[in-house]
C-alpha positions in Angstrom: 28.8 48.6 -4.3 29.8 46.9 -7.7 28.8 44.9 -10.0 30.3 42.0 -8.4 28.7 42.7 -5.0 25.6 42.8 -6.3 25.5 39.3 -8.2 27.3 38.2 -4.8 24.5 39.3 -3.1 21.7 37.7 -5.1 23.4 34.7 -5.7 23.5 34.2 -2.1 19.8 35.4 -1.4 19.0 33.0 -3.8 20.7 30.2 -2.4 19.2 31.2 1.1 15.5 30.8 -0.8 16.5 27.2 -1.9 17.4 26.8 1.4 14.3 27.6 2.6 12.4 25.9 0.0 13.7 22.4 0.6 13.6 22.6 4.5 9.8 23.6 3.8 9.5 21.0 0.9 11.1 18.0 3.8 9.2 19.1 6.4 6.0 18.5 4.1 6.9 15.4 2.8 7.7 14.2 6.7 3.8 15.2 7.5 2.9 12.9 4.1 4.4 10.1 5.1 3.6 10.0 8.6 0.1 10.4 7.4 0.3 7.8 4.8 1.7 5.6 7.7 -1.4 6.6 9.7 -3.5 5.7 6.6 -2.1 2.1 6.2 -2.1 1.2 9.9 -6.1 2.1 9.7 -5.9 -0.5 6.6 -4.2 -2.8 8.3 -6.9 -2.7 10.8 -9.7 -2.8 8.7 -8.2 -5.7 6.8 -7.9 -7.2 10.6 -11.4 -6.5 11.0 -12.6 -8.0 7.7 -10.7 -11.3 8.3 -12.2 -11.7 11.9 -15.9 -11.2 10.8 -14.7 -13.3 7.8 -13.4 -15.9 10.1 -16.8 -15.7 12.3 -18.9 -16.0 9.6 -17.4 -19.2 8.3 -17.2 -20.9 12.2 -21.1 -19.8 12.1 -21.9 -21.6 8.9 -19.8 -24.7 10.2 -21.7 -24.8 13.1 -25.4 -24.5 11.5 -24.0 -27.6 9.0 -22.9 -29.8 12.1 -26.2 -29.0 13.3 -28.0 -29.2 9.9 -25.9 -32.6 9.9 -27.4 -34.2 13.5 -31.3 -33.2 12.5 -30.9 -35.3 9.3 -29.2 -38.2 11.5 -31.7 -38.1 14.1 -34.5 -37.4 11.3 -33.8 -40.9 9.5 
């Protein structure tokens, strides 16, 4: 085997680890984002959440100030 073969040889090992390496390196970032995705849809829903109790809370308060509001009428 000469010289030649033998950088042959590594140059193509090498490539085959780089290979490897990025297959390994796209597979990981695929399982980041989909877990990222995951992550903002649980967000999303919490935000959801938040405005709906938000949104209660304020129909609540409007209702005890209608009612707040007929007492004093009636009080006069």
């Amino acid at each position: 085997m000469g010289i030649a073969d033998q950088f042959k040889d590594k140059a193509q090992e090498l490539a085959d680890q780089g290979q490897k390496k990025l297959k390994g390196a796209k597979g990981e970032g695929q399982r980041q984002g989909q877990g990222q995705r995951q992550g903002q849809g649980q967000d999303r829903r919490q935000d959801a959440s938040d405005r709906a109790r938000q949104a209660s809370e304020q129909g609540r308060d409007r209702a005890q100030g209608a009612a707040d509001d007929v007492r004093e009428k009636f009080d006069r």
